[in-house]
LUMDRENSE-117690 format. One record per atom (N, C-alpha, C): z, y, x. Coordinates in steps of 0.001 Angstrom, whole numbers, padded with zeros to 6 digits, always signed. Layout:
<rs>
ZYX/...
</rs>
This chain:
<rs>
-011458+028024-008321/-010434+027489-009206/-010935+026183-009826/-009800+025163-009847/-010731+023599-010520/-009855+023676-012517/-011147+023263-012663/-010846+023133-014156/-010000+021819-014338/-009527+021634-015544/-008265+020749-016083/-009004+019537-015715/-010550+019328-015745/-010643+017542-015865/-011153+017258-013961/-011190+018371-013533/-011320+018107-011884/-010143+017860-011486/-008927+018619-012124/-007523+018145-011169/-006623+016680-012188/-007451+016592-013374/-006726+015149-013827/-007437+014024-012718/-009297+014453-012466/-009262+013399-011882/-009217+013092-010144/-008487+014502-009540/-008283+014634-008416/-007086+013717-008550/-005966+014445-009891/-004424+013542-009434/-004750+011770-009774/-005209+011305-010733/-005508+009948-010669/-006445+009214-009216/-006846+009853-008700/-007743+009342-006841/-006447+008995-006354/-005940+010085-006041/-004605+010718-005093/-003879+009663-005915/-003520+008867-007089/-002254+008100-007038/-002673+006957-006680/-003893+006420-006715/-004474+005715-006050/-004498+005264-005328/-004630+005934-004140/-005298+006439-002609/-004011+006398-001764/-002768+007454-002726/-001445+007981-001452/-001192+006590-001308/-000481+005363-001603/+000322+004167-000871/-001004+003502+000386/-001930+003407+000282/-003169+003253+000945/-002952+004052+002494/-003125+005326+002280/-002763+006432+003093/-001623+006385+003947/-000647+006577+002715/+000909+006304+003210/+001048+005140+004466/+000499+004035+004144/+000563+003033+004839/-000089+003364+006446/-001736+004097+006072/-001968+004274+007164/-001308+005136+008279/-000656+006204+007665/-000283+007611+008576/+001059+006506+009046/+001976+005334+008480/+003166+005103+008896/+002647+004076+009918/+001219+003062+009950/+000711+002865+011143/+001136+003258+012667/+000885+004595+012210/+001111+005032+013576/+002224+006301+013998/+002544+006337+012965/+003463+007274+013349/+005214+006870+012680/+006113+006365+013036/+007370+005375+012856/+008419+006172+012340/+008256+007752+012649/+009655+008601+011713/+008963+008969+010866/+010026+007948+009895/+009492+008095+008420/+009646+009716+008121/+009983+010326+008383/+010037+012115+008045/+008940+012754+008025/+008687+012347+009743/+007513+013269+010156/+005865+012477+009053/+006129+011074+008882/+005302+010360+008115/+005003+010976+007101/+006499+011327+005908/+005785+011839+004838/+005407+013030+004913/+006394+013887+005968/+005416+015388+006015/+003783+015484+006630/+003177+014378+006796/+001976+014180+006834/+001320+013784+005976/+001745+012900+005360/+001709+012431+003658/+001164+014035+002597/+002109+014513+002911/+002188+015584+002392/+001077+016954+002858/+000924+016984+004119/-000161+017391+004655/-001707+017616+004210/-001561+015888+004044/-002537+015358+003236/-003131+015784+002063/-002387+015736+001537/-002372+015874+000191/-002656+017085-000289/-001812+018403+000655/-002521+019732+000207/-003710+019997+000713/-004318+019045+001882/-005444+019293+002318/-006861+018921+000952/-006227+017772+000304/-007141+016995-000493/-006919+018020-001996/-006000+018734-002258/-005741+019736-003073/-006970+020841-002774/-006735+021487-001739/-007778+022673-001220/-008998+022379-001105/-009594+021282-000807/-010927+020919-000632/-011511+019743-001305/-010871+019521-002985/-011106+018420-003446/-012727+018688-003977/-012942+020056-004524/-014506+020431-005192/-015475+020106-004157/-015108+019807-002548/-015745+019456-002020/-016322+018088-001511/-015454+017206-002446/-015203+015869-002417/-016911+015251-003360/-017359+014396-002441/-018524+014067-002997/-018237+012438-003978/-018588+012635-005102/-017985+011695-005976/-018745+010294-006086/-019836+010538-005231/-020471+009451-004962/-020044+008470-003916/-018874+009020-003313/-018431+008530-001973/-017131+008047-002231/-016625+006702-002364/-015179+006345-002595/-014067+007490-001981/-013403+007796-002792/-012025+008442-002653/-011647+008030-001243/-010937+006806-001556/-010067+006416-000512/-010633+006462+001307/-012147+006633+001174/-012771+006735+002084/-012413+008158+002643/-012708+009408+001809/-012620+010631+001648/-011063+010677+002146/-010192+010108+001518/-008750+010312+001805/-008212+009679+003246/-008923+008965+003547/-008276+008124+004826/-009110+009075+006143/-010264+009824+005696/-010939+010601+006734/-010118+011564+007157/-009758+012185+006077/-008838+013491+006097/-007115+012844+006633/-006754+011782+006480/-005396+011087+007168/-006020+010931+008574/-007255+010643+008472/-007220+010090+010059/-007088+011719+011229/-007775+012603+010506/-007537+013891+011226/-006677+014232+011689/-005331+014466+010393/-004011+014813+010716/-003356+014182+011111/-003796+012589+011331/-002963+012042+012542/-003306+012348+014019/-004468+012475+013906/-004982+012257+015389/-004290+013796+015909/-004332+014775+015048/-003831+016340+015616/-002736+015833+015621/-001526+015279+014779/-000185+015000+015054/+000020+014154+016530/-000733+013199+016965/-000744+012798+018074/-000997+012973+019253/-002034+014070+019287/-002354+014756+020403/-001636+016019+020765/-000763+016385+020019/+000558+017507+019766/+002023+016755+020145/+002128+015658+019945/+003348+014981+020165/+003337+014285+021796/+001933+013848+022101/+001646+012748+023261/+002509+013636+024345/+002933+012986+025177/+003167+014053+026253/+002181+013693+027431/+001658+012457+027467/+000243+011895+028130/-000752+012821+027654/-001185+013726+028359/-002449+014345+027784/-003857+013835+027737/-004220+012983+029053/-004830+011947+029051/-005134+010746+028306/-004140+010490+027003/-004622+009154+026332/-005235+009616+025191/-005964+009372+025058/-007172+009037+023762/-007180+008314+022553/-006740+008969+021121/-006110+007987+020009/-007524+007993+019169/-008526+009019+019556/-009656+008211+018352/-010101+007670+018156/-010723+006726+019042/-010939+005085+018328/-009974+004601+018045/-009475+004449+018228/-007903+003367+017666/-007826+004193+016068/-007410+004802+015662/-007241+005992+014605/-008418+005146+013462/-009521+005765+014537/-010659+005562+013711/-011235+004106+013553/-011089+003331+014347/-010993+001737+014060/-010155+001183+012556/-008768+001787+012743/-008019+001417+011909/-008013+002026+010402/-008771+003213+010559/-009162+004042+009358/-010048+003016+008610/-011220+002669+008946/-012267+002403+008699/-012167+000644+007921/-010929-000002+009187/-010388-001246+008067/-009697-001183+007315/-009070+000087+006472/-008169+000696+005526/-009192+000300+004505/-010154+001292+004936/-011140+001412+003593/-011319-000179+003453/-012311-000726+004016/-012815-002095+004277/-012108-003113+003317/-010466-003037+003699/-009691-003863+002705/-008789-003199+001502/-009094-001739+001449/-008357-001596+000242/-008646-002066-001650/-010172-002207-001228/-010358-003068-002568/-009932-003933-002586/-009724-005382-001923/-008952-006452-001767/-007721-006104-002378/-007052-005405-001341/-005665-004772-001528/-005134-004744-003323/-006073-003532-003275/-005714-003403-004868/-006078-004650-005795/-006968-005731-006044/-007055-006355-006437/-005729-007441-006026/-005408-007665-005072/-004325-008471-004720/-003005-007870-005332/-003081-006296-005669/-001651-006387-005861/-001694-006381-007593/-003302-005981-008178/-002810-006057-010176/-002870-007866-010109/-003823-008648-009356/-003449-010035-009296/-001439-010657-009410/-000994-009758-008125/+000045-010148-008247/+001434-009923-009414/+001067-008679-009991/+001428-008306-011136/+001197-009539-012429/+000212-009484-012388/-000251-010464-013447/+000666-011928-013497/+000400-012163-012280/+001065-013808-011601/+002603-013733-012016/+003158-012079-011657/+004707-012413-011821/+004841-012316-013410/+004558-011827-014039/+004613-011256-015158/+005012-012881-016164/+003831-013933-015514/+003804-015575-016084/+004712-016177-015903/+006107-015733-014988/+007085-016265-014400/+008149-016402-015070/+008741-017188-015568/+009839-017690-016706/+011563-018157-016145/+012335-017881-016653/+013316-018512-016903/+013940-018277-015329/+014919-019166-014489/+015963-019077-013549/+014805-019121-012660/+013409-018843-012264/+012473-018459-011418/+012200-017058-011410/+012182-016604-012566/+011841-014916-012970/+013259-014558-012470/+014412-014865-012437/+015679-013884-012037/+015822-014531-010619/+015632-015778-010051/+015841-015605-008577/+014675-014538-007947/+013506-014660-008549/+012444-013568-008057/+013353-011977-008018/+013626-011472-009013/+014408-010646-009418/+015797-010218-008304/+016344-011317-008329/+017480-011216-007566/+017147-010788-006093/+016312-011702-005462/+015406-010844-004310/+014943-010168-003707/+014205-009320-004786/+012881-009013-004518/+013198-007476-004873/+013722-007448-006223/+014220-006040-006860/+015715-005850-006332/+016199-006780-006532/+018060-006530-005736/+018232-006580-004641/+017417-007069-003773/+017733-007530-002149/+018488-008430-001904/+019018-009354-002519/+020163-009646-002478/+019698-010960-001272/+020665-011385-000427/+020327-012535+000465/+020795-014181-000459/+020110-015333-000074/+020340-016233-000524/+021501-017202-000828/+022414-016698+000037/+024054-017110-000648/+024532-016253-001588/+024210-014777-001753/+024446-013951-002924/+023939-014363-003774/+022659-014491-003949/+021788-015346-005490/+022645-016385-005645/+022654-016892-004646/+023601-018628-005095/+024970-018658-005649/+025396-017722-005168/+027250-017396-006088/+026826-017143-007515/+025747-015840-007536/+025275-015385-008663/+024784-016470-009972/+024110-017657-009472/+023832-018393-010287/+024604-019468-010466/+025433-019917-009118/+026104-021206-009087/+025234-022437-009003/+024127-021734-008074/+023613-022933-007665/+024025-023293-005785/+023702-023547-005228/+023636-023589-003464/+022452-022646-002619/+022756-022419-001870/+021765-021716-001044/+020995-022318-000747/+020628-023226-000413/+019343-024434+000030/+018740-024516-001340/+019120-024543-002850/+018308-024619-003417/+017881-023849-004101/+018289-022559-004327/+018092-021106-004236/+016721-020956-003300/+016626-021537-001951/+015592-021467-001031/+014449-022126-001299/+015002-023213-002075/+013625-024278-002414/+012903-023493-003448/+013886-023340-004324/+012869-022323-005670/+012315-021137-005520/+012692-020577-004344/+011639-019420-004038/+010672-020138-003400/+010873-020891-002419/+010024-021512-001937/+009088-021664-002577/+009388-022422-003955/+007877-023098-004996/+007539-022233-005822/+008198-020861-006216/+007969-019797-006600/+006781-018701-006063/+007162-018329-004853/+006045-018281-003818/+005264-018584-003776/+004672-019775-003864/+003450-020503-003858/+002930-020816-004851/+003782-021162-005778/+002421-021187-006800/+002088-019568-007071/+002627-018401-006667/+002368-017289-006935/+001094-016968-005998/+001191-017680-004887/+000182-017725-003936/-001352-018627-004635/-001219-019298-004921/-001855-020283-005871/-002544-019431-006950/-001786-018407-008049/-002192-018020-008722/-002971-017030-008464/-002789-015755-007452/-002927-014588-006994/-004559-015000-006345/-004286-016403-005455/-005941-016434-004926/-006901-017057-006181/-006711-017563-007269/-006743-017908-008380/-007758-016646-009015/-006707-015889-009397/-007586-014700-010055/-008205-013675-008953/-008142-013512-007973/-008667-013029-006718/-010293-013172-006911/-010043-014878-006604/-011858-015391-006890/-012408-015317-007936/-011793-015527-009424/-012196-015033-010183/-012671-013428-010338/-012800-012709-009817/-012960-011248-009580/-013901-010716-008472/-014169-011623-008036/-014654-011225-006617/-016128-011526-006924/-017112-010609-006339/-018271-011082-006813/-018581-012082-005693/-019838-012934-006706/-020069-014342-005979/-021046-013482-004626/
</rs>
């Protein structure tokens, strides 16, 4: 049985870790269904055998080992090629999960940060976009500006977001 501060800090890994994961298991496997019921897989696997989780060893490492399993059994159950061979590939791609998920995460509280600085008819075309979906003649009715320049301001929106994001990136990164 895990005590209260093993499963607070099992569920904080795991919120961590699942979009990481998520990403990897949808790699390779394209129905989003069968994806999250692997997702999910996952997850009770990392439930049942978390006391066995060595805490000296990054999570996400631990979590992408245990994704790479239940893919490779989901694939060798689905293949109808019995002959093709998914563990290197699996395990190639596992291994650059880990590799760049610190990046990752640093790129995305970077990008948080960056939008957060974003002001005025730049913060709502971002908005209009990004959170609404909306396509660039919709923003443009919406504001009463034109679609071409609707395009330009994401355009320069974009980039200096790009600008900023590698900005605090390097700032963070050890020398």
């Amino acid at each position: 049985m895990q005590n209260s501060d093993s499963i607070q800090r099992m569920t904080i890994e795991w919120t961590r870790a699942q979009p990481s994961v998520g990403r990897f298991i949808r790699g390779f496997v394209r129905d989003r269904a069968v994806a999250e019921d692997l997702l999910q897989e996952v997850a009770l696997i990392i439930v049942e055998r978390f006391e066995a989780y060595d805490a000296d060893r990054p999570f996400i490492a631990w979590a992408l080992g245990i994704a790479r399993n239940v893919v490779l059994k989901h694939l060798r159950s689905t293949c109808r090629d019995g002959k093709v061979e998914f563990s290197d590939a699996v395990v190639q791609v596992a291994e650059a999960f880990e590799r760049l998920e610190p990046q990752s995460e640093m790129m995305k509280d970077a990008l948080a940060n960056c939008v957060s600085n974003v002001r005025g008819r730049s913060k709502k075309v971002l908005a209009l976009r990004y959170t609404e979906g909306l396509e660039l003649t919709q923003i443009s009715k919406r504001l009463g500006m034109t679609a071409s320049n609707v395009g330009v301001l994401l355009h320069r929106v974009r980039a200096s977001l790009r600008d900023c994001i590698e900005r605090r990136v390097s700032m963070e990164e050890p020398s």
